[in-house]
C-alpha positions as CSV (number, residue, x, y, z in Angstrom):
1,X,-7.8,-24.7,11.0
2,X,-8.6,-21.9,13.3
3,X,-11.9,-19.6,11.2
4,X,-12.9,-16.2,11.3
5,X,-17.0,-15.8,10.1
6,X,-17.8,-12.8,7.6
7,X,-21.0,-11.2,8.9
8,X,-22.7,-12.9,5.5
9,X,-22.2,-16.2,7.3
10,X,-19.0,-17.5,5.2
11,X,-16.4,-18.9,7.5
12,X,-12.9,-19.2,6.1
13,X,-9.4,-20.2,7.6
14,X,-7.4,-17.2,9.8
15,X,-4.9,-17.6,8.0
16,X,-4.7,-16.1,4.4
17,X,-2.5,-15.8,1.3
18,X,-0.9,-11.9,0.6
19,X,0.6,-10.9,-2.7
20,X,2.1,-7.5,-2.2
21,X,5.0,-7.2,-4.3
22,X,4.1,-10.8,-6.5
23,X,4.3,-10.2,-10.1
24,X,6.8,-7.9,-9.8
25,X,9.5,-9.4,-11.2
26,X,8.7,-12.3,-13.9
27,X,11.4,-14.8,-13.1
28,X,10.2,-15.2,-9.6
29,X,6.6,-15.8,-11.4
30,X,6.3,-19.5,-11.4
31,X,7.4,-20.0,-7.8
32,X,4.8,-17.5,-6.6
33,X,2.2,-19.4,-8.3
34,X,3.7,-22.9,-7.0
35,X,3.4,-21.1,-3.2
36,X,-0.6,-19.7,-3.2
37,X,-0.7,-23.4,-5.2
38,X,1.2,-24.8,-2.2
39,X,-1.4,-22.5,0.3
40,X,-4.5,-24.2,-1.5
41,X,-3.5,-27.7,-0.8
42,X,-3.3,-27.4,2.8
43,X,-6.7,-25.8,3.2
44,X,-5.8,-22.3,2.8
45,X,-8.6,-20.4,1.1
46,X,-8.5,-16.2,1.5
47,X,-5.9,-14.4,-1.5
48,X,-5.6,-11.2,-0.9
49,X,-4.8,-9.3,-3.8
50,X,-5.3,-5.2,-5.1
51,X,-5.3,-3.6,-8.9
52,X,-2.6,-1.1,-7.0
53,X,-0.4,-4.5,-7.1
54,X,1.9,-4.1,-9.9
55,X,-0.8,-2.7,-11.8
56,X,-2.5,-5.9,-12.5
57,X,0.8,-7.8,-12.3
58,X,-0.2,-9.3,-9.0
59,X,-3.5,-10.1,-9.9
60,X,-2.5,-11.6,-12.8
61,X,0.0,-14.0,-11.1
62,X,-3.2,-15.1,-8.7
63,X,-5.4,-15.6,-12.0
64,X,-2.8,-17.9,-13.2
65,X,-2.6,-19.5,-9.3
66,X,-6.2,-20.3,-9.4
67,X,-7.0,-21.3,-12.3
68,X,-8.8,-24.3,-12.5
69,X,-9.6,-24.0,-8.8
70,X,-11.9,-21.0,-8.3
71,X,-14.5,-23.1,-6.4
72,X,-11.7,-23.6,-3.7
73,X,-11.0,-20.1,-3.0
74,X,-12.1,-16.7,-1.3
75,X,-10.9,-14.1,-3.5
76,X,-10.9,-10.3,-2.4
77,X,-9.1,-7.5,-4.6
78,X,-9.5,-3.6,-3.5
79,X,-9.9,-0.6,-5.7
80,X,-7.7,2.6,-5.4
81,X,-9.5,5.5,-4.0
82,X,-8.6,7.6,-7.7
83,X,-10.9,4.7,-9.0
84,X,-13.8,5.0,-6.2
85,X,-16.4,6.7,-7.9
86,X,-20.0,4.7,-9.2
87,X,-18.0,4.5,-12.5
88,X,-14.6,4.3,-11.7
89,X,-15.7,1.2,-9.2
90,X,-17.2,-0.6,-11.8
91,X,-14.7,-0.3,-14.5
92,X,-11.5,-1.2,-11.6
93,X,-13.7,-4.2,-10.8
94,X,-14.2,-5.6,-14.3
95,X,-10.6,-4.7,-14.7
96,X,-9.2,-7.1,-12.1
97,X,-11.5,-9.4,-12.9
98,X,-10.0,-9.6,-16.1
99,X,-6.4,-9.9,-14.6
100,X,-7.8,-13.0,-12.3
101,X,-9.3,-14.6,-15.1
102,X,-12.7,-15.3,-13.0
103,X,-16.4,-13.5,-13.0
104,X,-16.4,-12.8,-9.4
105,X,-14.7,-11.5,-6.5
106,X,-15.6,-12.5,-2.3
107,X,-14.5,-9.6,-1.2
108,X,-14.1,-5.9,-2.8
109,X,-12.0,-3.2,-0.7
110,X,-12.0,0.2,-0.8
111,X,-8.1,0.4,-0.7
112,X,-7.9,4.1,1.7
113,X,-10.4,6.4,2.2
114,X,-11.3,8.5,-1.1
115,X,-12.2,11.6,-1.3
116,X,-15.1,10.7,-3.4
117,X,-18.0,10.6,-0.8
118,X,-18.6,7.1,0.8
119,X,-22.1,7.4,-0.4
120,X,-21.3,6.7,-3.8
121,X,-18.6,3.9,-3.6
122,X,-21.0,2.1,-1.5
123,X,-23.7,2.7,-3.9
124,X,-21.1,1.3,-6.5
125,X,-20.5,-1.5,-4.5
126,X,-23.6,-2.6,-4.1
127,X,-24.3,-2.2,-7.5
128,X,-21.5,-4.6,-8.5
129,X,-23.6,-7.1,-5.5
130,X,-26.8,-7.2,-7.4
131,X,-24.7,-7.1,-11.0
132,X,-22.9,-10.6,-9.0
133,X,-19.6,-9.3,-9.8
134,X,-19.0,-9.0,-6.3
135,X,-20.3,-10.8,-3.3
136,X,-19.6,-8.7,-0.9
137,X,-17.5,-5.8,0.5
138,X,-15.7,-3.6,2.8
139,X,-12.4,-1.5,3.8
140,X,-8.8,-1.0,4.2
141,X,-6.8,1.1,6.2
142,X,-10.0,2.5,7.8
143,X,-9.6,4.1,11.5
144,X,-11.9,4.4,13.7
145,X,-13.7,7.7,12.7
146,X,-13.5,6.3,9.1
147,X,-15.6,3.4,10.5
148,X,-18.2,5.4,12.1
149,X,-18.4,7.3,9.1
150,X,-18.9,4.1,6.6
151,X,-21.6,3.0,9.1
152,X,-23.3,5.6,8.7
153,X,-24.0,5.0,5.3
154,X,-24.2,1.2,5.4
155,X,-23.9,-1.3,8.2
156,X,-22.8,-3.9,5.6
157,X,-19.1,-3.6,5.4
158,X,-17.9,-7.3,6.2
159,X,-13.8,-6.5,6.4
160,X,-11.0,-3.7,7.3
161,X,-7.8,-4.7,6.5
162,X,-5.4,-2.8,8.4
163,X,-1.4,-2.8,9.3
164,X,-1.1,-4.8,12.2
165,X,2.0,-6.8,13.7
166,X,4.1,-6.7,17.0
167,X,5.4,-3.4,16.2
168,X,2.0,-1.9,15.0
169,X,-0.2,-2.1,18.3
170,X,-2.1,1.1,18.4
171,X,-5.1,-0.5,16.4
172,X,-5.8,-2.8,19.8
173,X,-6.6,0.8,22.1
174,X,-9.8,0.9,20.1
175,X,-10.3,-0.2,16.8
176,X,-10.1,-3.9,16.8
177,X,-12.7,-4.3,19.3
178,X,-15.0,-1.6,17.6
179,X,-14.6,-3.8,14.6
180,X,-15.5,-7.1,16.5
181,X,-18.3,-5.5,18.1
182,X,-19.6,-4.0,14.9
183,X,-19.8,-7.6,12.8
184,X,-16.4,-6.3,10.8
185,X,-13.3,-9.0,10.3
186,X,-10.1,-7.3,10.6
187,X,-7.8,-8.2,7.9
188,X,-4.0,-8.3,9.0
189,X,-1.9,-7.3,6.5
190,X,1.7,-7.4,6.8
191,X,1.9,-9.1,9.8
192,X,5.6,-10.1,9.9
193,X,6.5,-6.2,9.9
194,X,8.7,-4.6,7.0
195,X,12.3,-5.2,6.4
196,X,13.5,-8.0,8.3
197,X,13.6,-5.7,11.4
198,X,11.1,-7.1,13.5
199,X,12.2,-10.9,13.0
200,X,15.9,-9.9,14.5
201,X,14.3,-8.9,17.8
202,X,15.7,-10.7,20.5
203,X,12.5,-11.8,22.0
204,X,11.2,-13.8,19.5
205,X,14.7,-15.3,18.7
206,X,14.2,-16.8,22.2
207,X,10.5,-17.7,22.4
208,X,11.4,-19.0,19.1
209,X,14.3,-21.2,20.4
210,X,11.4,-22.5,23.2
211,X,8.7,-24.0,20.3
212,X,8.4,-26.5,17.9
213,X,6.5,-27.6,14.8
214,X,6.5,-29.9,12.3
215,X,8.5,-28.6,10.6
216,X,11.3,-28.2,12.8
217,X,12.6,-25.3,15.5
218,X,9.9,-22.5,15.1
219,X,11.4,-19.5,13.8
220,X,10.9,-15.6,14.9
221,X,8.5,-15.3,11.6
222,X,6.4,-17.8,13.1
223,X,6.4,-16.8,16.5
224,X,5.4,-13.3,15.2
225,X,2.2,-14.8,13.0
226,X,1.3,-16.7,16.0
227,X,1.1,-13.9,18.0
228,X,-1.3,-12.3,15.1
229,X,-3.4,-15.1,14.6
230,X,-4.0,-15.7,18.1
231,X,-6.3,-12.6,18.3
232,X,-10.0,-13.4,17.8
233,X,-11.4,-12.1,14.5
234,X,-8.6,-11.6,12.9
235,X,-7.2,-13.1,9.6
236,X,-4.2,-12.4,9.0
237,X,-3.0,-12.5,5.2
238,X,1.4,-13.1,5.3
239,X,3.0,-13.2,1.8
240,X,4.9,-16.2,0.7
241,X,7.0,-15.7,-2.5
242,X,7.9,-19.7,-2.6
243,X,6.4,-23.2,-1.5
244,X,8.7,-23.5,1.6
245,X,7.6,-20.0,2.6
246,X,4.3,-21.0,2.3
247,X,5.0,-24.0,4.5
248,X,6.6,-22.6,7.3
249,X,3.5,-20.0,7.4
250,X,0.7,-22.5,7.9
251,X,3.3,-24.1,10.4
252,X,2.8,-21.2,12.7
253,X,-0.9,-22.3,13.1
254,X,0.9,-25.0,15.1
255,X,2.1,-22.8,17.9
256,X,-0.1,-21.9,21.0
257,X,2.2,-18.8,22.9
258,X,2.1,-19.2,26.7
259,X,1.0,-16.9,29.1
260,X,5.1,-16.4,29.8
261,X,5.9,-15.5,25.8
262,X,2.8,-13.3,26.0
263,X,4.4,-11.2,28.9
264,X,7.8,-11.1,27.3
265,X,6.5,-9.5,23.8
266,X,4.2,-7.1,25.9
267,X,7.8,-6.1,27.6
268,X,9.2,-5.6,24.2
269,X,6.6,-4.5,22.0
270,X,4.2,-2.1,24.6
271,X,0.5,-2.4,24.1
272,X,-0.9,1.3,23.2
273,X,-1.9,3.0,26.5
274,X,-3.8,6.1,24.3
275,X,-5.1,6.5,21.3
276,X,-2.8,6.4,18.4
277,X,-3.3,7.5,14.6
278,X,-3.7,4.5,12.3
279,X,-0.2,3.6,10.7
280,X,-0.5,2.8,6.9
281,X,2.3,1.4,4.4
């Protein structure tokens, strides 16, 4: 599989395992655990889960997910900025921890920007490092001046997971290759946009009709992960509610866009030609 390389020197897959909304409702439980299950076998590693998630209800569903298999996966939860004091850090991490049913997380995230002063959340993070409750951390939902900022106080963030699909381009005027340049993965959450709306564009309908997998016909969903995973240092982390979901996901690693589908969504989803303000759901 395509990789992406932490600046800590741990390479994992591109393509990653979401779980907004999972746990939410309990008869859907089971098949949520069959599909990060389903993600594991074929090689996936990175689950990306928060303690805003259902309030542990997500979490939960992962711990249950990867039990048994914790060796096999890159775990990364993220702490709500009402929890990102030295204190508050340490308790939300031992809290999730709890919900996963494991002693460490990859990958802690600052969820938004707190207004407790990034001096201390760092300080909590690192804290957490040398307690090995955490192996490393980093952002989400961080713009550029947020960035500048955070390295200001530490150089050592290794992600920023940020809202970024066809519709959502204004991160690539400036922030994805400050990221890059700076040693920082960016995390693509939500890549398959909101709603449904994105998937009934025309466009991919047709660039869609033009590809196959193994699967079968690709499918706009796929085309639009494509187009996500395609950018260099990016991992993009789609959620998959059942095993055939799951399947048609790491599918899409299968599809290489031409130059001709990568003119057409330029037409119908326009690049950013200025700066824009970083768009959060």
């Amino acid at each position: 599989m395509p990789s992406v390389t932490f600046r800590n020197g741990v390479q994992v897959p591109n393509l990653g395992m979401g779980t907004w909304n999972v746990g939410e409702n309990p008869a859907l439980r089971a098949a949520e655990v069959q599909a990060l299950r389903c993600g594991l076998d074929a090689g996936l590693k990175v689950i990306d889960t928060a303690e805003m998630y259902g309030h542990g209800r997500s979490e939960s569903v992962v711990g249950e997910a990867i039990a048994g298999r914790r060796a096999e996966v890159y775990l990364v939860s993220k702490v709500l900025p009402s929890n990102a004091s030295r204190a508050g850090v340490l308790e939300a991490c031992r809290r999730s921890l709890g919900f996963l049913k494991t002693d460490y997380l990859d990958l802690y995230l600052l969820h938004w920007r707190s207004p407790v002063a990034l001096e201390e959340t760092v300080s909590a993070f690192e804290d957490l490092m040398q307690m090995g409750l955490i192996r490393g951390w980093g952002v989400s939902n961080f713009d550029v001046a947020d960035m500048e900022a955070l390295e200001r106080v530490s150089p050592d963030a290794l992600a920023n997971q940020i809202l970024y699909n066809l519709e959502e381009r204004g991160t690539e005027f400036d922030l994805l290759a400050r990221d890059a340049a700076s040693g920082v993965v960016t995390m693509a959450y939500s890549p398959l946009g909101q709603a449904g709306a994105l998937l009934r564009q025309p466009v991919l309908v047709e660039i869609a009709s033009q590809h196959e997998t193994s699967l079968g016909p690709a499918t706009p969903a796929q085309i639009a992960l494509a187009w996500v995973l395609r950018q260099k240092n990016m991992l993009a982390i789609p959620k998959a509610a059942s095993v055939a979901h799951q399947k048609l996901n790491i599918a899409a690693l299968q599809i290489v866009l031409t130059p001709q589908d990568l003119t057409a969504l330029d037409r119908a989803f326009l690049p950013p030609r200025r700066k824009q303000s970083l768009s959060v759901i």
